[in-house]
C-alpha positions as CSV (number, residue, x, y, z in Angstrom):
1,X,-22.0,12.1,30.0
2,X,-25.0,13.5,31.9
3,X,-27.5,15.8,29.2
4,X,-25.9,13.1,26.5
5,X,-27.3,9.7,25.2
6,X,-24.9,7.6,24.3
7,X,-24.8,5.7,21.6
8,X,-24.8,1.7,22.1
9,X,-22.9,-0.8,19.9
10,X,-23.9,-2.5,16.6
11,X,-27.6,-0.2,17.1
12,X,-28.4,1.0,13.3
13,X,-31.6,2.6,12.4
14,X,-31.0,2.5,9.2
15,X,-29.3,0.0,5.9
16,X,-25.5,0.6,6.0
17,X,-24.3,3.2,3.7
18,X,-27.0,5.8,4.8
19,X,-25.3,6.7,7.4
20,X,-21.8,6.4,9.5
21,X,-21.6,2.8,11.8
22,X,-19.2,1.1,14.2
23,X,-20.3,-2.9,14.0
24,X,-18.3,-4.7,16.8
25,X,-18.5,-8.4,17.4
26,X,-17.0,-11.2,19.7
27,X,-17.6,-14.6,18.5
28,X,-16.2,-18.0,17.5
29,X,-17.6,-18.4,14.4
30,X,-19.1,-15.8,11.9
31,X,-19.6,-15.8,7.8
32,X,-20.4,-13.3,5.3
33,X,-20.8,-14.3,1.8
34,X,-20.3,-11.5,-1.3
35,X,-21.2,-8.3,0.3
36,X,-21.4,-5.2,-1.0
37,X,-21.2,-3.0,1.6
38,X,-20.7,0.9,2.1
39,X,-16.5,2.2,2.3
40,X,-15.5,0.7,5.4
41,X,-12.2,-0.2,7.7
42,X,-12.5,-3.7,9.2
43,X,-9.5,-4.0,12.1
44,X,-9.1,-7.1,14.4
45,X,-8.7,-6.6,18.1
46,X,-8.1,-10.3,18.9
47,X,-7.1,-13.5,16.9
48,X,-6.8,-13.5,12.7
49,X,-9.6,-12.9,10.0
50,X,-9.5,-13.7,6.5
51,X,-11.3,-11.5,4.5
52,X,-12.0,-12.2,0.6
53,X,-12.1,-9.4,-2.0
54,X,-11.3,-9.2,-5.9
55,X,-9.6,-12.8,-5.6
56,X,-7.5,-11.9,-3.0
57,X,-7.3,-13.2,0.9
58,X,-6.6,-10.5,2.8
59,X,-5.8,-11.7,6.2
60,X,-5.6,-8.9,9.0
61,X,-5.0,-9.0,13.0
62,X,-4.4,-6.2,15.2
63,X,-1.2,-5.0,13.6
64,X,-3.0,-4.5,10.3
65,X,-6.2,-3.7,8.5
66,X,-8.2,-3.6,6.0
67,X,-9.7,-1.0,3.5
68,X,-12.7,-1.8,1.2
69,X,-14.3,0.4,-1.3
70,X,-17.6,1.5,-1.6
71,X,-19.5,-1.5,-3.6
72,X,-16.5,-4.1,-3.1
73,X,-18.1,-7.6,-2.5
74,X,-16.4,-9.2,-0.2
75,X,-16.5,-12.5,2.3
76,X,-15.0,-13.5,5.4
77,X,-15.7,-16.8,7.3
78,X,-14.3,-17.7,10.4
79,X,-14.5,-20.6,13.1
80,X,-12.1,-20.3,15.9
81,X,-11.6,-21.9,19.4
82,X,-10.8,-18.9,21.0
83,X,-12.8,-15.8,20.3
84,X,-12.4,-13.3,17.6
85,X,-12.4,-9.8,18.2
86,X,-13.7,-8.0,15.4
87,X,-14.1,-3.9,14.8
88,X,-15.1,-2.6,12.0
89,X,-16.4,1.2,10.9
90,X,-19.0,1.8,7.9
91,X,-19.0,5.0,6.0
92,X,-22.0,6.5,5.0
93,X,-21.9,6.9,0.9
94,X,-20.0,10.1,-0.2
95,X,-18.9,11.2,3.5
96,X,-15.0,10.8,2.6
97,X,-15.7,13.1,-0.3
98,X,-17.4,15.7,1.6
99,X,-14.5,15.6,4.3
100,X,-12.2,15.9,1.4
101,X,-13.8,19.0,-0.1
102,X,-13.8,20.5,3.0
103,X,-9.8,19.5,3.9
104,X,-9.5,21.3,0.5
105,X,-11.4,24.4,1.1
106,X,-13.5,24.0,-1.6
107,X,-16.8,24.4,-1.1
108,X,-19.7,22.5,0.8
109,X,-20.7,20.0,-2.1
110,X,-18.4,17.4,-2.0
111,X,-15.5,16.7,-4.6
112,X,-15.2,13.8,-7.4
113,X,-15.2,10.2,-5.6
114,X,-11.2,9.7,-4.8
115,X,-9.5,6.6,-6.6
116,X,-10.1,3.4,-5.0
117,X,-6.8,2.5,-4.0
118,X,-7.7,2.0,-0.6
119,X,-8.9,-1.3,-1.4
120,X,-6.4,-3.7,0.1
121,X,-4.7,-4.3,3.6
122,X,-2.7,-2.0,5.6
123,X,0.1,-2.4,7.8
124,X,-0.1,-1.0,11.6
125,X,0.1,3.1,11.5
126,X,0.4,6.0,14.2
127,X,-3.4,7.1,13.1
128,X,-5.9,4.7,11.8
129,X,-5.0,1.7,14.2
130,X,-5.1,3.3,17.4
131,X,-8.4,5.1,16.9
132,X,-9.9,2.1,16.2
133,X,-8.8,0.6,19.5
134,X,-9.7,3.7,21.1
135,X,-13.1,3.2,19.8
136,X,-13.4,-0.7,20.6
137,X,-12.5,0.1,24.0
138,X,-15.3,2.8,24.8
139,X,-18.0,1.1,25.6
140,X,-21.1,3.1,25.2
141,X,-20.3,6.3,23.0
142,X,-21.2,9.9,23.6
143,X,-22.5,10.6,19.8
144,X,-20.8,13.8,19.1
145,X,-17.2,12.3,20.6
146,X,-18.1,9.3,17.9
147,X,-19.5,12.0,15.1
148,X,-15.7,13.6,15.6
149,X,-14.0,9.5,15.7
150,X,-15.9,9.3,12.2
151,X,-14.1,12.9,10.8
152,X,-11.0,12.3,11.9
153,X,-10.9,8.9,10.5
154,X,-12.2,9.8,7.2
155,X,-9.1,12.3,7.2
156,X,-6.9,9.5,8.0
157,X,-7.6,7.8,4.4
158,X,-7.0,10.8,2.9
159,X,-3.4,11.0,4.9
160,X,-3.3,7.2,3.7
161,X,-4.4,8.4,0.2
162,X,-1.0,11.0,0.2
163,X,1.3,7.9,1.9
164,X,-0.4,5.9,-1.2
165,X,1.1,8.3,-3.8
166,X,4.2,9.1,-2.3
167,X,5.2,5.2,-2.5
168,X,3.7,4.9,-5.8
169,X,6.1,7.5,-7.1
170,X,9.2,5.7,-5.1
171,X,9.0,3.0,-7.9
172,X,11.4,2.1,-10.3
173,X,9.3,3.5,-13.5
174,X,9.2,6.0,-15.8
175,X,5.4,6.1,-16.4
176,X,2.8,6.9,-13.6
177,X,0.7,4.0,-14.8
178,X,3.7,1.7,-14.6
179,X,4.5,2.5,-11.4
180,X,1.0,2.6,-9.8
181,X,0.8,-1.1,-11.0
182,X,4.2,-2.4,-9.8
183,X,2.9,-0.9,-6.7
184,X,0.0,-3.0,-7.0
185,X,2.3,-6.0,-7.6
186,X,4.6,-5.2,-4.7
187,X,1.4,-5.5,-2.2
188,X,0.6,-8.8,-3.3
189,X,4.0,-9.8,-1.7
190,X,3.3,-7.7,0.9
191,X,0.1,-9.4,1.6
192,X,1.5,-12.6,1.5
193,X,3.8,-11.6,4.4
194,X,0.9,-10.9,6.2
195,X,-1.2,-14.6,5.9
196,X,2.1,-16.2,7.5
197,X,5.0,-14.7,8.8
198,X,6.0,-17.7,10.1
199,X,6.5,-19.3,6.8
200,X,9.7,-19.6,5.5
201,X,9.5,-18.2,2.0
202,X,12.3,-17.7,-0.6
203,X,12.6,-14.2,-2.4
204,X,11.5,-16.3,-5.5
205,X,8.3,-17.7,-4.1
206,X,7.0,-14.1,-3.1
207,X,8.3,-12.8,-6.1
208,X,5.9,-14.9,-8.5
209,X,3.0,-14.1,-6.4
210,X,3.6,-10.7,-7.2
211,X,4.3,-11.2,-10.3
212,X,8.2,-9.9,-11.3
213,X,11.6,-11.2,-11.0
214,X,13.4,-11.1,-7.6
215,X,15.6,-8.5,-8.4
216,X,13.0,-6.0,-9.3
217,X,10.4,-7.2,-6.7
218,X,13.6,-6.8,-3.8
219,X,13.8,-3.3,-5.2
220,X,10.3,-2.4,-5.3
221,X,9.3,-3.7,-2.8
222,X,12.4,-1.9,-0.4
223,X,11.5,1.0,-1.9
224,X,7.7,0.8,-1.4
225,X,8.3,0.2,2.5
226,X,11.6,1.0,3.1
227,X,12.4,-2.4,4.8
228,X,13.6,-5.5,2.4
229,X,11.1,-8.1,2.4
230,X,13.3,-10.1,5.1
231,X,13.2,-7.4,7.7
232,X,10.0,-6.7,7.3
233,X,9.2,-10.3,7.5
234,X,11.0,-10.6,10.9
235,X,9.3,-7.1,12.0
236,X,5.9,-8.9,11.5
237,X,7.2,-12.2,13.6
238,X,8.7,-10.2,16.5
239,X,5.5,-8.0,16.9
240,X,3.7,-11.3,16.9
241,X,6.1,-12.3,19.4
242,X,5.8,-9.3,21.6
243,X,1.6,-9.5,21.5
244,X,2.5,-13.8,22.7
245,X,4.7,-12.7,25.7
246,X,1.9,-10.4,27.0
247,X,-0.6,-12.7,26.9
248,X,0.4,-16.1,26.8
249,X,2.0,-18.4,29.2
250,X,4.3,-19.8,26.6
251,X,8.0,-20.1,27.2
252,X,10.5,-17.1,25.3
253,X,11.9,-20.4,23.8
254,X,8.8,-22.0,22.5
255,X,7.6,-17.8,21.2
256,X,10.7,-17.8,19.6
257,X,9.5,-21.6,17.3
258,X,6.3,-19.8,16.9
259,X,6.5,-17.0,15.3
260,X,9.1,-19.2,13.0
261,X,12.7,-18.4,14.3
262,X,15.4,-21.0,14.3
263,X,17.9,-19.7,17.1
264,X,16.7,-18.1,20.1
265,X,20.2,-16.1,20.9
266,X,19.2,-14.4,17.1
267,X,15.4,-14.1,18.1
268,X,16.1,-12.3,21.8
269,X,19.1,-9.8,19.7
270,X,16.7,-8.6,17.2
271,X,13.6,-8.2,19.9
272,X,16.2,-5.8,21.9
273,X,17.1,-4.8,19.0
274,X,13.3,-3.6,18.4
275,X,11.9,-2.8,22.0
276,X,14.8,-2.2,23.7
277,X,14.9,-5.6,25.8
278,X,15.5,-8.5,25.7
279,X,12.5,-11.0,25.9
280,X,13.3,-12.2,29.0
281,X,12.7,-9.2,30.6
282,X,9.7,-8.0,28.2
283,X,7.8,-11.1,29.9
284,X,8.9,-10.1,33.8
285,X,7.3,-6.4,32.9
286,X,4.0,-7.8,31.5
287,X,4.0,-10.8,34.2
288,X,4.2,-7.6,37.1
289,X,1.1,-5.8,35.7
């Protein structure tokens, strides 16, 4: 905007956590190594990343991301034929808490540091996901349209934080310590969704990653997300599916292997079942464009 400077990508003046960042990169190959970095949301605009934290592989791509706490170490390595896309926003130190005073009416010092539960990966949302995209996709930034990207976001976590407890208290438990961890549990399944939908795991298998029976994971876990682990399974394959027909010259039958379905007549019913229509006609729309 004329009178404005905009601000240019991946330009800090300063160590992160001093102030509020967007880092952006496109590259085949890139490594961090047990970084302890400000609170930050790392999103993926194209291909997969693997990010490391508290023992965990959290693997995001653009229908997910990821949340890390302030002072989380964590590592990511990547080498990739095709470019990765990679967006990721750094908080500076104490700004959530100010914004949550403020959400709070309290007054202008900010309130005690919120829980970290953030720390983990996220399905795709209505909020957080598509300002990020909005902001990978603006080029040069006017500062005070950024300044407002960095507000609104931080008052996404806190919307995230209120999601957080209402699924927490969803759990079969008496005890609000019981249930936060069988939450805990349940996202370690949820998580291993995530790394491959294509795989073809029994109830069992996710179970013991998470820790409980298969009866009271299944129950959780519906609960927690309101979809059994099988349909949200599928959900993750057919948005997979939907980003392949878009940009990919691959066949609806060949989509269909990938993203680890067995019958194409079942595959093309549940994707109209999802976006309305069938396959077929999803690639004819995004071949016109």
């Amino acid at each position: 905007m004329e009178g404005h400077e905009p601000v240019r990508r991946n330009r800090l003046s300063a160590p992160l956590g001093t102030h509020n960042a967007v880092l952006s990169a496109r590259a085949r190959a890139h490594f961090v190594k047990d970084f302890p970095g400000p609170l930050s949301i790392k999103s993926v605009m194209e291909g997969r990343v693997a990010w490391k934290s508290g023992g965990r592989e959290l693997v995001v791509d653009r229908d997910s991301f990821l949340v890390l706490n302030q002072g989380e170490p964590y590592s990511m390595e990547f080498e990739s034929r095709t470019p990765v896309a990679t967006l990721c926003i750094f908080f500076q130190n104490g700004f959530l808490e100010s914004v949550s005073a403020s959400a709070a009416g309290q007054s202008i010092e900010p309130a005690a540091a919120p829980a970290p539960f953030l720390g983990r990966m996220h399905p795709r949302d209505d909020r957080i996901l598509p300002r990020m995209k909005a902001i990978a996709t603006a080029g040069e930034y006017d500062k005070l349209w950024l300044d407002g990207q960095y507000l609104e976001l931080a008052h996404d976590l806190l919307l995230l934080h209120s999601d957080f407890v209402r699924r927490v208290n969803l759990m079969p438990a008496r005890r609000a310590a019981t249930r936060e961890e069988l939450f805990h549990r349940v996202c370690r399944g949820q998580e291993m969704l995530h790394a491959d939908p294509t795989i073809d795991w029994g109830l069992s298998e996710i179970a013991r990653e998470a820790c409980l029976s298969p009866f009271h994971f299944h129950r959780a876990f519906s609960r927690a997300f309101g979809k059994t682990p099988h349909q949200y399974r599928n959900d993750l394959r057919l948005a997979r599916a939907r980003r392949l027909l878009e940009s990919t010259d691959m066949t609806v039958t060949e989509i269909c292997g990938a993203v680890g379905f067995e019958s194409a007549p079942s595959f093309s019913a549940l994707y109209r079942q999802s976006f309305g229509m069938p396959p077929t006609t999803a690639r004819k729309l995004s071949n016109s464009r």
